[in-house]
C-alpha positions as CSV (number, residue, x, y, z in Angstrom):
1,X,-26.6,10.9,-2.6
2,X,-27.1,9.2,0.8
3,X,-28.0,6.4,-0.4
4,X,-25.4,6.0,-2.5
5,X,-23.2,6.4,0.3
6,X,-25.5,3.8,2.5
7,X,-24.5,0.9,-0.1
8,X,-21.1,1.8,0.0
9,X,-20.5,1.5,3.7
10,X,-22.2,-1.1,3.2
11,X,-20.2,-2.9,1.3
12,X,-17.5,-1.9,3.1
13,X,-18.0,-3.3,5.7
14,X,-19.4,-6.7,4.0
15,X,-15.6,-6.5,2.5
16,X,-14.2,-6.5,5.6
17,X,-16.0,-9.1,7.1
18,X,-15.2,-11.9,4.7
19,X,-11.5,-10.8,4.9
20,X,-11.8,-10.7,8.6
21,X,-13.3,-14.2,8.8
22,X,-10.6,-15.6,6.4
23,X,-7.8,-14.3,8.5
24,X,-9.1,-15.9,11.4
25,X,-9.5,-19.3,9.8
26,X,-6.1,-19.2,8.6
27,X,-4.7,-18.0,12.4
28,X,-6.8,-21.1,13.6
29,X,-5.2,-23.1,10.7
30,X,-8.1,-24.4,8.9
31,X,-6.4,-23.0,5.7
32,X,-3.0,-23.4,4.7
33,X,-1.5,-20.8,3.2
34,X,0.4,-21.9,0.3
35,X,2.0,-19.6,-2.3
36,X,1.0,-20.2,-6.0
37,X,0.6,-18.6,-9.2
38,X,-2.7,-18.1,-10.3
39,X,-1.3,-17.6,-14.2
40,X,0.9,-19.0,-15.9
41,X,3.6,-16.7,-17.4
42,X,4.6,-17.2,-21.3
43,X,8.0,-17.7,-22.6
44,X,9.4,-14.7,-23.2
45,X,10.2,-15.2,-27.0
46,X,6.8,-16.0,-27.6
47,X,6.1,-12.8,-26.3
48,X,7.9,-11.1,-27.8
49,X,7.2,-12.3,-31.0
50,X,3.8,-11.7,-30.9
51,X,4.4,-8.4,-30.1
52,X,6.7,-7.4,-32.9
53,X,3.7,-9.5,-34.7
54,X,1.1,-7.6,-33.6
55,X,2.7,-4.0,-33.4
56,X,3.7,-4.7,-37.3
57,X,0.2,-5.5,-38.3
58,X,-1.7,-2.4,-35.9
59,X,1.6,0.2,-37.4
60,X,0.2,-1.0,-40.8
61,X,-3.5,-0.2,-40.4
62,X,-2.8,2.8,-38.4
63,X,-0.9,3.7,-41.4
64,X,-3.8,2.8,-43.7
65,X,-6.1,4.4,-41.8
66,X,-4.9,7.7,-41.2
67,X,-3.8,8.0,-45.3
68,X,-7.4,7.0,-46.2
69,X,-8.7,9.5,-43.5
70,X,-5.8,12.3,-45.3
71,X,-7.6,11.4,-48.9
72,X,-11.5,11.7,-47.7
73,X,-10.5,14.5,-45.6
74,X,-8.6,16.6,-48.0
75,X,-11.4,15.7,-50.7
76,X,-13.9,16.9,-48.6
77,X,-12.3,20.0,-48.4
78,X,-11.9,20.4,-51.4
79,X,-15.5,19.7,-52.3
80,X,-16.5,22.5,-49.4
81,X,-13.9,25.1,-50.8
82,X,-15.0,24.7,-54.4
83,X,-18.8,25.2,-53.1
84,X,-18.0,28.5,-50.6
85,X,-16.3,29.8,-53.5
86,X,-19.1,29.5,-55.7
87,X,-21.7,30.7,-53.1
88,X,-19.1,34.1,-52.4
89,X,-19.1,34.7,-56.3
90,X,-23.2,34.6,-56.5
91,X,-23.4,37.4,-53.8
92,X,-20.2,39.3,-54.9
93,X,-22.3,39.7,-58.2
94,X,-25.8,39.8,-56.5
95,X,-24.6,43.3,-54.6
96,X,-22.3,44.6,-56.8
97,X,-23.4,43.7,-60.4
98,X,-20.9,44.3,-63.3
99,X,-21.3,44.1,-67.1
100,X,-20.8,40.9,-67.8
101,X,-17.3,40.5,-70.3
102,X,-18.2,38.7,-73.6
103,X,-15.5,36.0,-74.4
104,X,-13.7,37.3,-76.6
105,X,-10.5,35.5,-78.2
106,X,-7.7,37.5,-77.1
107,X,-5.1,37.9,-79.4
108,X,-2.0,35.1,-79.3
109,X,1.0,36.9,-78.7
110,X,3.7,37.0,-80.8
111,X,6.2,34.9,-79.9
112,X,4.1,32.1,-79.4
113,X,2.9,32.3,-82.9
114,X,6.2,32.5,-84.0
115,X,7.3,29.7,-81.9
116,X,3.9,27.5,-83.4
117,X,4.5,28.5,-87.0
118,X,8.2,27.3,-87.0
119,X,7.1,24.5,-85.5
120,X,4.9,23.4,-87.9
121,X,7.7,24.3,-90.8
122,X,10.2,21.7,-89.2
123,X,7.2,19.2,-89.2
124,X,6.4,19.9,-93.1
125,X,10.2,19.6,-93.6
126,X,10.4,16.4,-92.0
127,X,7.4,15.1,-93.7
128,X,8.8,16.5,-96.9
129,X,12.3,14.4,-96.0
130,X,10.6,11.2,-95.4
131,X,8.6,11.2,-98.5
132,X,11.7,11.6,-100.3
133,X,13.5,8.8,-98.4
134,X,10.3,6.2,-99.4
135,X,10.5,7.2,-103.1
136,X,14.0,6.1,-103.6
């Protein structure tokens, strides 16, 4: 810790003695002080347009991105929910085993049979119809 503290006093002080030195060269007028720009600045159009550029082309694979990370991410979850499920089943029946139900066909019910066996007259009616059309 103290040494850390050493370098940086240091340092300091090294700082201050170059700035010192330069101000008294410029006091004694060995430098000229003469004000410049040490960048140039850009039109502002081009700016501009490079921004809208850029921000149009980062906005689209931010967009990307994040759907792609939505898809893998709600796949995964699916993937891990599917598996916990199966793992909760194998010890819901490991502790608490229950006669295991046959699959039996359960009975249609009756309306949907109804429902299925007039549809299949209409088709043999239409069938019948078009046959009849072709033979004349």
């Amino acid at each position: 810790m103290y040494i850390v503290l050493i370098i940086f006093f240091i340092s300091l002080i090294g700082i201050s003695a170059m700035i010192g030195k330069k101000l008294i060269l410029l006091k004694n007028g060995k430098i000229e002080h003469t004000e410049r720009v040490l960048f140039d600045i850009p039109n502002l159009d081009q700016v501009k347009n490079v921004t809208v550029k850029n921000s149009k082309r980062y906005g689209y694979v931010i967009l990307v991105e994040t759907i792609r990370f939505y898809v893998r991410a709600s796949i995964l979850i699916k993937y891990i929910y599917f598996k916990t499920k199966k793992k909760i089943k194998e010890i819901y029946h490991r502790y608490f085993p229950q006669k295991i139900k046959e699959n039996k066909e359960k009975e249609v019910s009756k309306f949907l049979r109804m429902v299925s066996d007039y549809k299949n007259k209409i088709k043999n009616i239409k069938d019948k119809i078009i046959e009849e059309e072709n033979n004349y």
